[in-house]
C-alpha positions as CSV (number, residue, x, y, z in Angstrom):
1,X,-2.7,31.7,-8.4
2,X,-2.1,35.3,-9.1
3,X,-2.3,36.8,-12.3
4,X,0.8,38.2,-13.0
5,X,4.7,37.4,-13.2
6,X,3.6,34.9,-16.4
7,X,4.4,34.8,-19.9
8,X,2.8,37.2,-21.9
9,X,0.0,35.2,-23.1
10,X,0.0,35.1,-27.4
11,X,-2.9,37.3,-28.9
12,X,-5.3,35.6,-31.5
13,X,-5.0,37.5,-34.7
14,X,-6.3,37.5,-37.7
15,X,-2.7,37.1,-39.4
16,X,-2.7,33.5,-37.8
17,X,-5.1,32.5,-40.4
18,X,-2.8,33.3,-43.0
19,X,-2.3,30.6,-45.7
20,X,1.3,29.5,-44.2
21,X,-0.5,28.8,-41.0
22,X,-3.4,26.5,-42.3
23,X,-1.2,22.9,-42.0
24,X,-0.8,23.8,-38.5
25,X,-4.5,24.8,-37.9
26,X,-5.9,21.9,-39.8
27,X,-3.0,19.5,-38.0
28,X,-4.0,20.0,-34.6
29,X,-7.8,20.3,-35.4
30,X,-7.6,16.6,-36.8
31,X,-5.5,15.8,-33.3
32,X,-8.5,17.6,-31.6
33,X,-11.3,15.9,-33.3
34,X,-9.5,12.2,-33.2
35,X,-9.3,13.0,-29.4
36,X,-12.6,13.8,-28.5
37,X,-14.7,11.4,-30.5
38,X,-13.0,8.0,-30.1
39,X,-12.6,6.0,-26.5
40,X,-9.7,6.3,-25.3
41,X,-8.5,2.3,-25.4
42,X,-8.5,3.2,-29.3
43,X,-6.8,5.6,-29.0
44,X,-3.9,3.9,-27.1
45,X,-4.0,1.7,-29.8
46,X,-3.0,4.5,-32.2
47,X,-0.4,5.8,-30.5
48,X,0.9,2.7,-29.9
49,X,1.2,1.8,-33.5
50,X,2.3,5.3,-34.5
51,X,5.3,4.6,-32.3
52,X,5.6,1.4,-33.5
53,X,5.7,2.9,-37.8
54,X,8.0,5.8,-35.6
55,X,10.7,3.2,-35.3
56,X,11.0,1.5,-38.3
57,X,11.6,4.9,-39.7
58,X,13.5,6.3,-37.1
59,X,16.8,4.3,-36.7
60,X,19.0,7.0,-35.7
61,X,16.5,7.4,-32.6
62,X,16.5,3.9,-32.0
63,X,20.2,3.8,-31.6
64,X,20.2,6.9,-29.5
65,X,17.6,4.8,-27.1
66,X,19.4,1.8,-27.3
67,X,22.3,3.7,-26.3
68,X,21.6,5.6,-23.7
69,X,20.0,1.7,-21.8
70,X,23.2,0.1,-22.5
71,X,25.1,2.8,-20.6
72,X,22.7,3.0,-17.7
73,X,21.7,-0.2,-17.2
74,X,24.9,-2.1,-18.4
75,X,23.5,-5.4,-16.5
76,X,20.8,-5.9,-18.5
77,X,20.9,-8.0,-21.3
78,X,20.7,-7.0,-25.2
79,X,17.6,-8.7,-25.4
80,X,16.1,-6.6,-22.2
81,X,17.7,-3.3,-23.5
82,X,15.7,-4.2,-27.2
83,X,12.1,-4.7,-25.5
84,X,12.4,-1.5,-23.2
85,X,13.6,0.2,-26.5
86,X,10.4,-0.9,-28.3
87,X,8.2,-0.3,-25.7
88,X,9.5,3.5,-25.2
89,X,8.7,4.2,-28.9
90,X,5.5,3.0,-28.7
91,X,4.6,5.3,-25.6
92,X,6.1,8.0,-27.7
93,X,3.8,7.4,-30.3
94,X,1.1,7.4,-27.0
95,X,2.6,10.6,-26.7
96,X,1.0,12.6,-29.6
97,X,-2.2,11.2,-28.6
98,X,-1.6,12.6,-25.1
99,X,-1.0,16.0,-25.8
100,X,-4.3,16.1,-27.9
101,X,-6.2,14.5,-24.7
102,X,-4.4,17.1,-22.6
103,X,-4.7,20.2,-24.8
104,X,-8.3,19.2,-26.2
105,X,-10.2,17.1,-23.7
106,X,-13.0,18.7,-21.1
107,X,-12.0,19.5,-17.9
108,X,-14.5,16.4,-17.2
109,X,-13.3,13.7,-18.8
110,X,-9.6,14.2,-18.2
111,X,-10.4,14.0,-14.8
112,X,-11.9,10.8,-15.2
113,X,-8.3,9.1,-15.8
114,X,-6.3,10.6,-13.1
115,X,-5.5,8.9,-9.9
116,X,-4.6,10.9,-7.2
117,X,-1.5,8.8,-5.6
118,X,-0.7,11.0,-2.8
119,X,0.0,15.0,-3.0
120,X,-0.9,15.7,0.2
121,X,2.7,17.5,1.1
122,X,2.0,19.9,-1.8
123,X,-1.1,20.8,-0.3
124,X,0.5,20.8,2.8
125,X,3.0,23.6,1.6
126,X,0.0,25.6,-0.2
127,X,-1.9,25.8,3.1
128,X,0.9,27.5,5.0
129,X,1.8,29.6,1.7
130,X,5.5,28.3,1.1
131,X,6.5,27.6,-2.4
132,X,7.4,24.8,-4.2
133,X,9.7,23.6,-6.8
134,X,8.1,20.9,-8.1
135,X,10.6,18.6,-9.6
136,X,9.1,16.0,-12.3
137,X,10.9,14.9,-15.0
138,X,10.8,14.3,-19.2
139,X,7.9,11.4,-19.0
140,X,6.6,11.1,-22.4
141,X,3.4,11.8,-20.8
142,X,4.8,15.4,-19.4
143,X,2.0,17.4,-21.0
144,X,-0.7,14.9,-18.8
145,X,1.2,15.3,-15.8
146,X,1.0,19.2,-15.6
147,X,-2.6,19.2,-16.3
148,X,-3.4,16.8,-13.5
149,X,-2.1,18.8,-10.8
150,X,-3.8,21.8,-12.0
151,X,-7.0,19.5,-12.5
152,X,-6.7,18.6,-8.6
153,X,-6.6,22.4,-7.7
154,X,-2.7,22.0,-7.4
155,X,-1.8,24.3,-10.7
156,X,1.5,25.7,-10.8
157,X,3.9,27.4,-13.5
158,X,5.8,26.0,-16.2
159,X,8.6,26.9,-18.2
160,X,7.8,28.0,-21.6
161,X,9.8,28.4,-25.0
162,X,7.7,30.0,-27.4
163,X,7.4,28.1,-30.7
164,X,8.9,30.3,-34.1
165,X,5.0,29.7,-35.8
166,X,3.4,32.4,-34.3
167,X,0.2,30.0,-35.1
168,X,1.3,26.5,-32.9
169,X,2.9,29.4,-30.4
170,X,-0.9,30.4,-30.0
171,X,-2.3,27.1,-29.4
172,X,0.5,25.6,-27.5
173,X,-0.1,28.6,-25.3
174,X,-3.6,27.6,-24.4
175,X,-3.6,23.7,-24.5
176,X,-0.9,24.3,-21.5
177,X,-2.8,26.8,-19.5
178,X,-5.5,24.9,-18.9
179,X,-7.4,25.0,-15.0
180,X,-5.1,27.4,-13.5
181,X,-1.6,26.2,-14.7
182,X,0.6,29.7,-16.2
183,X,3.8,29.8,-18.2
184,X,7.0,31.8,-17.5
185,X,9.6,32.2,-20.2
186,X,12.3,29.5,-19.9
187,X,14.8,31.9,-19.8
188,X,13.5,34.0,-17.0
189,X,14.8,32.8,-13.8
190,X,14.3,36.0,-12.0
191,X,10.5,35.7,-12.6
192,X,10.8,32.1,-11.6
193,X,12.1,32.7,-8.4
194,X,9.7,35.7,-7.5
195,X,6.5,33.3,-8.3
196,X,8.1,30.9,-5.6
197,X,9.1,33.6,-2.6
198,X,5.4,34.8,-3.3
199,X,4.1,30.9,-2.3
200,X,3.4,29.1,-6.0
201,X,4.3,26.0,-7.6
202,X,7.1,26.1,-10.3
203,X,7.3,22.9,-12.7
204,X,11.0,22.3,-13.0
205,X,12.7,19.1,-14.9
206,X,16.3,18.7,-13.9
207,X,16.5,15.5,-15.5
208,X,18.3,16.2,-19.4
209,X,21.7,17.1,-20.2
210,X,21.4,20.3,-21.0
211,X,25.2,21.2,-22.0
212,X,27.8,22.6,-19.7
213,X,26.5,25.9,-19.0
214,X,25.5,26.2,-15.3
215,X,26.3,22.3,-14.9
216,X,28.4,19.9,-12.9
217,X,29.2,15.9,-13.7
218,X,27.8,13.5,-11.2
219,X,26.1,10.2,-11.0
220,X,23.2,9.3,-13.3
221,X,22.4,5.7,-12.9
222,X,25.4,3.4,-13.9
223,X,27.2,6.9,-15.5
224,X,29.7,8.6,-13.2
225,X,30.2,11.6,-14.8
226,X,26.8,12.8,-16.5
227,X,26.1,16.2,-16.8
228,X,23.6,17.7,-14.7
229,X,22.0,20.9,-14.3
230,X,22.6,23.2,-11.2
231,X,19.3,25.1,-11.9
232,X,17.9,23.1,-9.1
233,X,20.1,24.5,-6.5
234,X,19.9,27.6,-8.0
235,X,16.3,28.2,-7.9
236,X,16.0,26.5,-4.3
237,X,18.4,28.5,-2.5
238,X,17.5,32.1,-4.0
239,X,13.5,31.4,-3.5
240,X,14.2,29.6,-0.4
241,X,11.4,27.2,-1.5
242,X,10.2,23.0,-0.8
243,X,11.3,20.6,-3.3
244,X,8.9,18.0,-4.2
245,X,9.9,15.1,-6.5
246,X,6.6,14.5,-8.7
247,X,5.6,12.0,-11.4
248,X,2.2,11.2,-13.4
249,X,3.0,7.9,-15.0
250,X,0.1,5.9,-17.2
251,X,-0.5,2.6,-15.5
252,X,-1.8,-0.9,-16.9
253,X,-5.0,0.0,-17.4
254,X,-4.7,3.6,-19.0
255,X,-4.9,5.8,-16.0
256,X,-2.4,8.0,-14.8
257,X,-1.1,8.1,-11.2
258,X,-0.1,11.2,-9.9
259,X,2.5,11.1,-7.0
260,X,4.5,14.1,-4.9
261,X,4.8,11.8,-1.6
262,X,7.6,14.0,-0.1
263,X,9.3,17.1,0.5
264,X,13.2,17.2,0.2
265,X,14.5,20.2,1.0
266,X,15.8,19.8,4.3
267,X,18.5,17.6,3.7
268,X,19.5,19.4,0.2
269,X,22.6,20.9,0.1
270,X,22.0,23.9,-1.5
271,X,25.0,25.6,-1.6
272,X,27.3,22.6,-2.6
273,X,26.1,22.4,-6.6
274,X,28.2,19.3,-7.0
275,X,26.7,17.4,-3.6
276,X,23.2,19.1,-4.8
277,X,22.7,17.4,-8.4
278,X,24.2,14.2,-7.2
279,X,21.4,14.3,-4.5
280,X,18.6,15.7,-6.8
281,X,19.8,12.9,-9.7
282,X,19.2,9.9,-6.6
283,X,15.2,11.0,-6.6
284,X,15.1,11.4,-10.0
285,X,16.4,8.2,-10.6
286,X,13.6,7.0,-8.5
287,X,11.1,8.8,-10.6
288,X,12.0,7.3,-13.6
289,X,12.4,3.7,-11.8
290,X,8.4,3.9,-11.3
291,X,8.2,3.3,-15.1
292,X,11.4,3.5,-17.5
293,X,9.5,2.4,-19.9
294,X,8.1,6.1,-20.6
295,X,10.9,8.3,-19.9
296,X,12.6,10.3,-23.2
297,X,14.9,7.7,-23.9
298,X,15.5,9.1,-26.9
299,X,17.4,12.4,-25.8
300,X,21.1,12.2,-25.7
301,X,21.0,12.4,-22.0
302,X,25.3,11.8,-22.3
303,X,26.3,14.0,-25.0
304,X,28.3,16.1,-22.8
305,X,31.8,14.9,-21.9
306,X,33.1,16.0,-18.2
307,X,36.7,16.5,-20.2
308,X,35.9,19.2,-22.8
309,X,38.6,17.9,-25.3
310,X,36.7,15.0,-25.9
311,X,34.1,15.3,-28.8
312,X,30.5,15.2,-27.7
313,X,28.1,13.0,-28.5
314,X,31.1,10.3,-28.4
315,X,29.2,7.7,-26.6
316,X,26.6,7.5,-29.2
317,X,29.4,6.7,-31.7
């Protein structure tokens, strides 16, 4: 991976030690010493059960969750809906406790719990030099899932927005940079697309509603009109890139399977956005299918309304 075209990598000053900043420093330095001195079944067991005290509290979240099944999934029952529900929050308690294994662990032990599914197409596309937008999508367990493909010499850049506490900006920075794996700023596409003509990776999640700028309504399970980024087509027809759906999802017995089994590109239509994110939404769908249980249910993935006179957020209601 080359050095430049990345986010300006945060400075360590001594201003970051400033009183303000001690919650943060002492926060994640508790998150790094939990990590890295208790096995890691106990510490699925915390997570767990932070999810778990994470929903009594968080009703609104709940409802969002609960929500956003009904309207995708409008077969299953309430009862099926309810134990998905449950189950998400307590993989988004798992969460926290990923981002410290991620962030905090040795390059040697994270290794230990990744399963190398089949990647082969990636390294396929970085033997002939052609790059790749690597297509994942918002798995609770996001943060595990970009290290691992570094980890397996597959490192790539991710999109970046810099956090307002120059102090969590700092160590955000370097707990997602680990083994080869740089950051571009969100809003730079043009430095996105120059990474990929030059033959790298780019991590890319096209699965959120992220409002109606630069988006078109299409399919998203059982919702016909669900908005949907057109970054994907964007970014694949200027760079002239692969796409490769990926996923890293944490199996029954706490190891996480990491999985880019194809390239897509050549039947994409690129320059149709409408036939594009209806396309890119059927593999994401797939994605998500390989364990729904630890997607971001949580997000409001239909806020936006195709009809602009209609309030948003209305299905949540």
């Amino acid at each position: 991976m080359s050095k430049s075209n990345h986010y300006e990598q945060p400075e360590f000053k001594l201003s970051l030690l400033h009183p303000k900043n001690w919650g943060v420093w002492l926060g994640f330095g508790l998150l790094a010493l939990i990590v890295n001195i208790l096995p890691y079944r106990v510490l699925q067991l915390i997570g767990r059960k932070l999810g778990e005290i994470g929903m009594r509290f968080g009703k609104k979240r709940v409802h969002v969750a609960t929500r956003n099944l009904e309207l995708a999934f409008p077969e299953k029952s309430p009862q099926e809906v309810a134990e998905i529900v449950s189950e998400n929050f307590r993989n988004t308690g798992m969460a926290l406790i990923e981002t410290g294994i991620t962030w905090f662990w040795p390059t040697w032990r994270f290794k230990r719990r990744i399963i190398e599914k089949d990647v082969q197409v990636l390294r396929e596309h970085d033997a002939n030099g052609k790059g790749v937008l690597l297509c994942c999508v918002h798995a609770l367990n996001l943060e595990i899932t970009a290290r691992a493909f570094a980890v397996m010499g597959l490192a790539g850049y991710g999109a970046f927005r810099p956090h307002n506490n120059p102090a969590y900006n700092f160590i955000q920075y370097w707990g997602r940079t680990h083994n080869g794996n740089k950051l571009i700023d969100r809003k730079d596409v043009k430095k996105m697309i120059k990474v990929m003509r030059k033959g790298e990776r780019l991590f890319y999640l096209p699965d959120h509603d992220y409002g109606r700028n630069k988006s078109v309504f299409v399919p998203f399970f059982a919702v016909e009109d669900a908005c949907t980024t057109t970054g994907t087509s964007i970014l694949a027809y200027t760079s002239k890139c692969a796409i490769v759906p990926g996923s890293g999802f944490r199996n029954n017995e706490g190891f996480y399977e990491i999985i880019a089994d194809r390239s897509i590109e050549a039947d994409y239509p690129q320059k149709d956005e409408l036939a594009a994110a209806k396309y890119m939404n059927t593999y994401v769908e797939e994605v998500i299918l390989r364990a729904p249980e630890q997607w971001m249910w949580l997000h409001k993935r239909y806020k936006t309304m195709a009809d602009e006179n209609i309030e948003k957020g209305i299905r949540y209601k």
